[in-house]
C-alpha positions, 0 to 999 in steps of 0.5 A: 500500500502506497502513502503518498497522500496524506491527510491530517485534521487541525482544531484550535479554539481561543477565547476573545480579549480586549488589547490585542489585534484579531490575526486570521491565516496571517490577516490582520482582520479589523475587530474591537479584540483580539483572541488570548493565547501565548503566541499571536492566538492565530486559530487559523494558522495554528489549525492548518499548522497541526493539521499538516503536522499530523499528516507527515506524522509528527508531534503536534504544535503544542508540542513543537511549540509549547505555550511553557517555552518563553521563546513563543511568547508573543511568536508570530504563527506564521513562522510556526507554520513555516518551521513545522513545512521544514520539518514536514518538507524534511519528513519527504513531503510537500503541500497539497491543499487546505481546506478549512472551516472558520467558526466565528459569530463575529466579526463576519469573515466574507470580505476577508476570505480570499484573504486568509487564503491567499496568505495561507498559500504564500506560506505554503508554497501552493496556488491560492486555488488549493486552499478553501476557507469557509466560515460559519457561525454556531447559531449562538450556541457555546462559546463560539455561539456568545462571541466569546471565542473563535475555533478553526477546523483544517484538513491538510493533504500532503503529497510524498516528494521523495519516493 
């Protein structure tokens, strides 16, 4: 049996918080608060970055990258996806496509869609056209529902470059 696909799932939930920028995919996305979390609390990349991760088979970002090490405080996501595509490039593995759900009762995240895709794609290396960002509220059910959080689910194929 062949493994040159491989897919992995990503989910990360943070909590809003007054003070600080809401960052999407790497977008900075106009909002009166931002999300809580050690690093810059981007859910998007830090959805897409363990869902990569878990299709080349490796530790996930709490691991990699854990909220205990100083050295990510405040760490720009973007960066921990670009380490974790090194790990994964280094595993014999490349990009194929994103495809992702964003669960956000506000603010409303159409305008800002192409956006998060087109960075996620600069990122990883890949054409705009194979990363797919939706967004979707909770009906005003949980955290998620109340506006108190935002969460992202992502599922990353990755293609075997060495066989």
């Amino acid at each position: 049996m062949s493994n040159r696909f491989r897919v992995g799932i990503g989910y990360d939930i943070h909590r809003f918080t007054e003070g600080r920028r809401l960052i999407l995919g790497g977008v900075d996305v106009p909002h009166s608060r931002g999300l809580a979390g050690h690093s810059d609390a981007d859910v998007v990349l830090h959805a897409v970055t363990d869902a990569a991760l878990g299709a080349a088979g490796l530790p996930d970002i709490g691991e990699l990258f854990p909220d205990t090490d100083p050295a990510y405080k405040d760490a720009d996501s973007r960066r921990l996806l670009t380490d974790a595509l090194e790990r994964i490039q280094a595993k014999g593995f490349a990009p194929g496509n994103v495809d992702l759900i964003i669960h956000a009762e506000a603010p409303r995240l159409s305008p800002y869609k192409r956006a998060i895709a087109e960075s996620i794609a600069t990122l990883m290396g890949v054409a705009p056209d194979t990363i797919s960002v939706k967004a979707k509220t909770n009906e005003g059910l949980g955290p998620v529902g109340s506006a108190e959080a935002i969460a992202c689910t992502a599922v990353a194929l990755l293609e075997q470059t060495e066989l």
